[in-house]
C-alpha positions in Angstrom: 98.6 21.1 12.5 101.8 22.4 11.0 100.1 26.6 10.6 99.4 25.9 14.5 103.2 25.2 15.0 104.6 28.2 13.2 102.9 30.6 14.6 104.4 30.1 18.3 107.7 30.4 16.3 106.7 33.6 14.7 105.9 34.9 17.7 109.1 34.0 19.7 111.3 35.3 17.4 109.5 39.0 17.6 109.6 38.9 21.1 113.1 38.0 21.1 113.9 40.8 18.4 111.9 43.5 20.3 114.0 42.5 23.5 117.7 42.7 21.8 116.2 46.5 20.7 115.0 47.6 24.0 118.7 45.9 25.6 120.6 48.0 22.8 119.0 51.5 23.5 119.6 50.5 27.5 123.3 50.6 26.6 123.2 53.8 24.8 121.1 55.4 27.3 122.8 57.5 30.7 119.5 56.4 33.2 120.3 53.4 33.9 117.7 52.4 36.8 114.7 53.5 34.8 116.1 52.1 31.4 116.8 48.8 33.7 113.4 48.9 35.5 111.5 48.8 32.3 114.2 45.8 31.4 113.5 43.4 33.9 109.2 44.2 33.3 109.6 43.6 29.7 111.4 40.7 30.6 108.6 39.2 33.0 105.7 40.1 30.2 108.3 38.0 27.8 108.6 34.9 30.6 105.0 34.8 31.5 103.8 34.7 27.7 106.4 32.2 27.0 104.9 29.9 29.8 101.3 30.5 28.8 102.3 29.7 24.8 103.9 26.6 25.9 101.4 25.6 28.4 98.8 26.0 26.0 100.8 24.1 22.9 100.8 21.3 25.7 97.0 21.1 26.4 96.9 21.0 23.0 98.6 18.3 22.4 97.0 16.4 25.0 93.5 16.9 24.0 94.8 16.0 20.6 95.6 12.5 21.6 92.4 12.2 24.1 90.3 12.8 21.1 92.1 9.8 18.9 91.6 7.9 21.6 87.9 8.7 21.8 87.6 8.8 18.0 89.2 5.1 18.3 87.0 4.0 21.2 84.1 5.4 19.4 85.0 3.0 16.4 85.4 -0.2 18.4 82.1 0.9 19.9 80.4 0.8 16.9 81.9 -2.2 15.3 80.7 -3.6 18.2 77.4 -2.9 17.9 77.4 -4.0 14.7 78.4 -7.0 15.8 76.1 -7.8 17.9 73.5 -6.5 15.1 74.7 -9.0 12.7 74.4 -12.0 15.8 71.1 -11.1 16.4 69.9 -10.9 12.3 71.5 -13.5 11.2 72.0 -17.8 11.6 74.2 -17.9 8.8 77.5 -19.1 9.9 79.2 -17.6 6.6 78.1 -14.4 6.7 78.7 -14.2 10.5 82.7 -14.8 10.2 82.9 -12.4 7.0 81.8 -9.8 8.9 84.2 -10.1 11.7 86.9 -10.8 8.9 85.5 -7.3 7.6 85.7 -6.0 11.2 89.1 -6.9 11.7 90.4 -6.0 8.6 89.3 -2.4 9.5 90.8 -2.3 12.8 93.8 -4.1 12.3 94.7 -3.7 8.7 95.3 -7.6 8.7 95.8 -9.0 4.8 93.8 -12.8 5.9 91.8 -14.4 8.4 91.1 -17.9 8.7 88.5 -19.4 11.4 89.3 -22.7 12.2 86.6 -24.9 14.2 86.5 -28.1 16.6 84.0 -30.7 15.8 82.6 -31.3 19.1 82.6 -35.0 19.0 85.8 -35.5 17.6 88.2 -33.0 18.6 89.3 -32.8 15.2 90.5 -29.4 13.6 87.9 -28.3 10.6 89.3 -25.8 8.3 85.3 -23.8 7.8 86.4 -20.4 6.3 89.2 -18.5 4.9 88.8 -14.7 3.6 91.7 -13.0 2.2 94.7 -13.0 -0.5 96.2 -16.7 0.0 95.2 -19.8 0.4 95.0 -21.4 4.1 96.3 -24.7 3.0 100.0 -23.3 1.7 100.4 -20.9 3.5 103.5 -20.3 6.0 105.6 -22.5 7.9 103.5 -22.9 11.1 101.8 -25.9 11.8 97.8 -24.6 12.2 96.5 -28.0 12.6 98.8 -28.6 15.3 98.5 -25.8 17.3 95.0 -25.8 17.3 95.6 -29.4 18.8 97.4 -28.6 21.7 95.1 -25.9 22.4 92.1 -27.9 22.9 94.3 -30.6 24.3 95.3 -28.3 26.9 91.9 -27.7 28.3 92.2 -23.7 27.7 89.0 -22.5 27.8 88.6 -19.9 30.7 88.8 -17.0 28.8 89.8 -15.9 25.2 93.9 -16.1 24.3 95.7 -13.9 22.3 98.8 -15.0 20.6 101.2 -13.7 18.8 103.0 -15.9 16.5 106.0 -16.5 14.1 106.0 -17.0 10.9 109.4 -15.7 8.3 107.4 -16.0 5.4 104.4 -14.4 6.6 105.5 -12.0 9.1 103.4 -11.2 12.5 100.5 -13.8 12.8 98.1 -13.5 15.2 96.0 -16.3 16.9 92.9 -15.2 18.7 90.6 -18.6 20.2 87.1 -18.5 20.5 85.0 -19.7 23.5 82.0 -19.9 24.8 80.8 -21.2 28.3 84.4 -22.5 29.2 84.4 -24.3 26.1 87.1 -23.7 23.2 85.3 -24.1 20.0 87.9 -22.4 17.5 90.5 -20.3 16.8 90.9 -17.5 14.2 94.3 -16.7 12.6 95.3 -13.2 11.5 97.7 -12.3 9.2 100.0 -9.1 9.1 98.3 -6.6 11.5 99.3 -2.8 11.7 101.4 -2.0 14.4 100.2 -0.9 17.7 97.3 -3.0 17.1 97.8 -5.3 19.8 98.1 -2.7 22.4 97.0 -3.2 25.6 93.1 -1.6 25.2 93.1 -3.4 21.8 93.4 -6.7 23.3 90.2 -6.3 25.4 87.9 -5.2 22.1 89.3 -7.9 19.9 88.8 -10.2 23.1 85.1 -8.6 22.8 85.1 -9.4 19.0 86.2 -12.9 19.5 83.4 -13.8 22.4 80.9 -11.9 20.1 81.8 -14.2 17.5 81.9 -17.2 19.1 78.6 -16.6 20.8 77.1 -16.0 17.4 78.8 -19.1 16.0 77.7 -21.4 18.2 73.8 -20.0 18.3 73.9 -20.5 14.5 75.2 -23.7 15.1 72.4 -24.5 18.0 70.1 -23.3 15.5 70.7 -25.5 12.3 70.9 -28.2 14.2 67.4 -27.1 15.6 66.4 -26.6 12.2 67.5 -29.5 11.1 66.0 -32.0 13.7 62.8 -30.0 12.5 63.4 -31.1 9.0 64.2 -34.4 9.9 60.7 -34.7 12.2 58.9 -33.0 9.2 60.4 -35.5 6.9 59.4 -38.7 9.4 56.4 -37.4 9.6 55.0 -37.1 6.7 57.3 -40.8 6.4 54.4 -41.9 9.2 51.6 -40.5 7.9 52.2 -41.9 4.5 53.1 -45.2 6.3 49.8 -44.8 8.4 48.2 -44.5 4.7 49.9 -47.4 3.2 49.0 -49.3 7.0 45.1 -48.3 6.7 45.2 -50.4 3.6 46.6 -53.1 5.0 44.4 -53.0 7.9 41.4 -52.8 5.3 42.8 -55.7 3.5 43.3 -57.8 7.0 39.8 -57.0 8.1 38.3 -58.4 4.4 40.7 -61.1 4.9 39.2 -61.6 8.8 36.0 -61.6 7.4 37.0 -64.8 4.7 38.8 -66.2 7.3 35.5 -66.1 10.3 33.3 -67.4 7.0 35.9 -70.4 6.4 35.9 -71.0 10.3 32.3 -71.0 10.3 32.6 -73.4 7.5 35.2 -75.1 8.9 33.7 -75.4 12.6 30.6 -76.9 10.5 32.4 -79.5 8.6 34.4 -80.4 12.3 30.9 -80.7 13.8 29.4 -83.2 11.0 33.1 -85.4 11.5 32.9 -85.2 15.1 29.6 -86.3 14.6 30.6 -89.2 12.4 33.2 -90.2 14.9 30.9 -90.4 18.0 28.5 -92.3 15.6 31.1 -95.2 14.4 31.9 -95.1 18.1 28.3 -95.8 19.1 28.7 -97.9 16.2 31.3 -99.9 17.8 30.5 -99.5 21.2 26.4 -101.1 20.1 28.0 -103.9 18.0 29.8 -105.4 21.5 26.4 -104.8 23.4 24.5 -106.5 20.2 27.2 -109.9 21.1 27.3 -109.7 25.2 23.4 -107.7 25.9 24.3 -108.4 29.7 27.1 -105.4 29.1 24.1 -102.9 27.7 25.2 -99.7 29.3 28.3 -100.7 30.9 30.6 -98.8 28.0 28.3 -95.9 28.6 28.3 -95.5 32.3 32.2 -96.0 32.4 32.7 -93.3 29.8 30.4 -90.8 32.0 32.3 -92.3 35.3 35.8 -91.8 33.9 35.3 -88.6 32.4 33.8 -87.2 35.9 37.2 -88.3 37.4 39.2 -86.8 34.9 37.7 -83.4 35.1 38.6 -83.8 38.9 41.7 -84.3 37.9 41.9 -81.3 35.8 42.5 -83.3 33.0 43.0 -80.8 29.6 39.6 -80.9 27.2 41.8 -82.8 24.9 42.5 -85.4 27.4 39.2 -85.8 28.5 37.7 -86.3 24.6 40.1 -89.0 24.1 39.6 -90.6 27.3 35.9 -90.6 26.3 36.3 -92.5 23.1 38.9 -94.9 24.5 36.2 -95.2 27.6 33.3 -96.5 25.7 35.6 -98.6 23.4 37.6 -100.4 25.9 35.9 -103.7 26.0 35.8 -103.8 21.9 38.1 -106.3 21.4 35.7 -108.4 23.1 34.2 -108.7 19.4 37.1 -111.2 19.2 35.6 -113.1 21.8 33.4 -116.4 21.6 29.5 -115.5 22.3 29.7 -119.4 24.4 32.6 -117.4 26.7 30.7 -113.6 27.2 27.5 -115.0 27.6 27.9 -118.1 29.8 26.3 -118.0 33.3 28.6 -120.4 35.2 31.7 -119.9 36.4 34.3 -119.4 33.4 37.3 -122.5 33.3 41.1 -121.2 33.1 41.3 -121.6 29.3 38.4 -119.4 29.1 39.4 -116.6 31.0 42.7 -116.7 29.2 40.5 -116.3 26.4 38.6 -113.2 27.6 42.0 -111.5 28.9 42.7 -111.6 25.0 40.0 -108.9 24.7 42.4 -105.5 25.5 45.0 -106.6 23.2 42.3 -107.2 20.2 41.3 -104.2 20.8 44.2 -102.2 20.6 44.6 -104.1 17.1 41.0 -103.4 15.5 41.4 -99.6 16.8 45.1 -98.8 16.4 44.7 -97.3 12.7 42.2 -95.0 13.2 44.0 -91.9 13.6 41.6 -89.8 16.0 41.8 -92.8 18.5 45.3 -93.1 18.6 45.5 -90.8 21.9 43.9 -93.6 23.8 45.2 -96.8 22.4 47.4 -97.2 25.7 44.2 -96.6 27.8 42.4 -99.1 25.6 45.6 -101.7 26.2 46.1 -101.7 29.7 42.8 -101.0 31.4 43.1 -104.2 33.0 46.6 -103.5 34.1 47.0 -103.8 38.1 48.7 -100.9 40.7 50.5 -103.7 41.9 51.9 -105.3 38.5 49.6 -108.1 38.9 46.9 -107.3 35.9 47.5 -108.0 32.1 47.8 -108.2 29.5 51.7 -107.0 30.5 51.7 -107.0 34.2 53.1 -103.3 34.6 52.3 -101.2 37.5 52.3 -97.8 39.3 52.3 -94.9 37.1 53.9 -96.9 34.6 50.1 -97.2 33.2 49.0 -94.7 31.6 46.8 -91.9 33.1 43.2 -93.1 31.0 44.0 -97.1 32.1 44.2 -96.3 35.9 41.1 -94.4 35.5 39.1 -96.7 33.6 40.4 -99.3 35.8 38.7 -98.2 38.5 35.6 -96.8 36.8 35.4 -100.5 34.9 35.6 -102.3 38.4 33.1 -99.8 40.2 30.5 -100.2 37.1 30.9 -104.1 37.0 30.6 -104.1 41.2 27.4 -102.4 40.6 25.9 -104.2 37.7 23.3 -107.2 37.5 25.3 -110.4 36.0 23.5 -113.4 34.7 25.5 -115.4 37.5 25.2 -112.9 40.5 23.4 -109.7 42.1 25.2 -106.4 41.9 26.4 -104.7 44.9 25.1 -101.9 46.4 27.4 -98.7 46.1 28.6 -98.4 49.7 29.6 -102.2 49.5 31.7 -101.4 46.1 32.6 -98.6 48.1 34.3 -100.3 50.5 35.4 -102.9 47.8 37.5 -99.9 46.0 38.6 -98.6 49.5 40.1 -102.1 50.1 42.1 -102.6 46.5 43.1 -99.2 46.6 47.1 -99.6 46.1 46.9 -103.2 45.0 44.5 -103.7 42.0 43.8 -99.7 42.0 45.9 -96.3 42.0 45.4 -94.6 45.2 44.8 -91.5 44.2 41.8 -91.8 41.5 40.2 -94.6 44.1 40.1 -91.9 46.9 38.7 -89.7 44.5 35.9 -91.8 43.5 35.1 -92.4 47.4 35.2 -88.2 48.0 32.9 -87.6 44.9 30.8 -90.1 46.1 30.6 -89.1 49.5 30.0 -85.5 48.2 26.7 -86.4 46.6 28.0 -86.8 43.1 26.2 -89.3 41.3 28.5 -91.7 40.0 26.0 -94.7 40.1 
């Protein structure tokens, strides 16, 4: 560059000699038009090379500077594309922002650079990385953490910002933020730039450099956490599958166990079968011992159990119910044990003092049954079977639904049976006369409902005689 400079100079100053000659022999010379003639030509040759020297040196310069500026544009170019290289090779956050450190140290001379990040959640300021010769902690007199802060606070996050900052001990810094999608996910801080770097066409590539950046940043981001939900699933899946392992055993175990467990029920439902057995037998038992002391009853017990039980299943009566209601059924003239065979079995008409004697019968009854534990259920049907609607029965005189549910129905059932039945002493009625007979006591001696019952079911063709 400095050769090409002289030699303009050089030439000048030969002209310029040459013309101080030919101006000297013009002087000493008598013809003057030709001698000034050839003047003024030698002078337009001088003016006319003059201009095309300097017109030249000034193209010169020009394309001098248009090719910096193409040898510069050339360089962003291809830091550029190296750039976007490195996003497209690479999920590795570290070696992502020591490349653009690398990137910017080249264009900008910078002596650190420190990317500071947002956590998303949070909003807090996270110091990540720091590439350079000082440490970001202790370094200057500007307050990083704070501006970072206000940055986010301010919602900023249209486009990239470029700022320069102060700091005495540092010199220039420079703050560049980095968004993606109109959302401010960092900023990196540059120390110390060259000057001139912050022209005007600069700005735009380092605003190129930081979107590149944060682009990268947050796909590598995007992508561990990708990777490690995938981890995670792995890890609960092979969680599961041992769990399915350890739950196949178990299952195993519970179906052995099942199997026990249906043997033992078998056994069980056996045993239950041969006690059930043994209760219907000391209830037959029972129930044969009071037909063995009164044979004009033979059957009665029976036919009121069958009658009552029909009229609870009307009722919908539970299973439960209806299985004590049949055990307190055929027991419920028991206590007639207690009894004297004179009173049961006399033909005539009973006195007073006897038939206070047979209303003893429910009560002694409830006494000889009331510590056997699977008759329990049915002691108050036992009790007040002779109990009236209308509080006129015994052996306590309460009414309505203060009777229990088994009483009212054996109540009726008891009176239908005994309407029905042969007596030493009379002939039984026929059913439509009892019939009628219930019809007529129903709400006095009978509850309404179960006597209309028995009418319907007999009206319906159900045998109840």
């Amino acid at each position: 560059m400095q050769e090409k400079s002289v030699i303009p100079v050089i030439k000048y100053l030969s002209i310029f000699l040459i013309l101080m000659l030919m101006i000297i022999e013009f002087i000493s010379t008598t013809e003057l038009i030709p001698g000034l003639v050839v003047v003024l030509i030698l002078l337009y040759l001088i003016i006319d090379y003059l201009m095309r020297t300097f017109s030249e040196h000034n193209n010169f310069n020009i394309l001098s500077d248009l090719n910096k500026k193409v040898i510069k544009l050339e360089e962003e170019l291809e830091s550029l594309h190296e750039v976007s290289k490195i996003i497209t090779s690479t999920f590795e956050v570290k070696t992502i922002i020591e490349y653009i450190y690398n990137v910017l140290k080249r264009i900008t001379g910078c002596e650190w650079c420190h990317a500071y990040f947002i956590d998303k959640k949070t909003k807090i300021p996270v110091i990540n990385y720091e590439y350079g010769n000082k440490s970001f902690t202790n370094i200057g007199n500007l307050n990083y953490t704070k501006y970072v802060h206000t940055l986010t606070e301010s919602n900023f996050s249209e486009d990239t910002r470029i700022e320069i900052l102060s700091d005495k001990s540092l010199g220039k810094i420079v703050a560049i933020s980095l968004n993606v999608s109109n959302d401010t996910t960092g900023v990196v801080f540059i120390a110390n730039p060259m000057e001139g770097t912050f022209s005007a066409p600069n700005f735009n590539f380092l605003k190129s450099i930081a979107c590149y950046a944060a682009i990268s940043i947050r796909n590598a981001e995007m992508f561990n956490n990708i990777y490690s939900q995938k981890e995670e699933i792995e890890a609960l899946y092979e969680q599961s599958a041992a769990n399915n392992e350890e739950l196949n055993s178990y299952i195993k175990e519970l179906d052995e166990t099942k199997e026990e467990l249906n043997q033992k029920n078998e056994e069980l439902t056996k045993l239950f079968d041969e006690i059930h057995l043994g209760y219907l037998q000391t209830v037959m038992s029972l129930s044969n011992s009071i037909e063995a002391k009164d044979p004009y009853t033979r059957g009665h017990c029976q036919r009121v159990m069958e009658i009552s039980c029909e009229l609870a299943r009307a009722l919908k009566l539970t299973d439960k119910e209806i299985e004590d209601l049949r055990y307190a059924s055929i027991l419920h003239d028991i206590g007639k044990i207690g009894i004297s065979a004179s009173i049961l079995n006399k033909e005539g008409k009973l006195t007073d003092e006897e038939f206070d004697e047979i209303k003893k019968h429910p009560v002694i009854a409830y006494n000889i049954l009331k510590d056997v534990e699977f008759l329990k259920s049915g002691l108050n049907g036992i009790l007040q079977h002779h109990e009236r609607y209308d509080g006129k029965g015994y052996p306590h005189g309460i009414k309505g639904k203060e009777i229990c549910i088994f009483a009212r129905i054996m109540c009726v059932a008891d009176a239908f049976d005994a309407m029905t039945s042969d007596r030493p002493y009379r002939k039984g009625m026929s059913m439509e006369n009892a019939l009628k007979e219930i019809e007529r006591c129903k709400g006095t001696q009978f509850d309404p409902e179960i006597a209309d019952l028995l009418i319907s079911m007999a009206d319906g063709g159900i045998n109840i005689s």
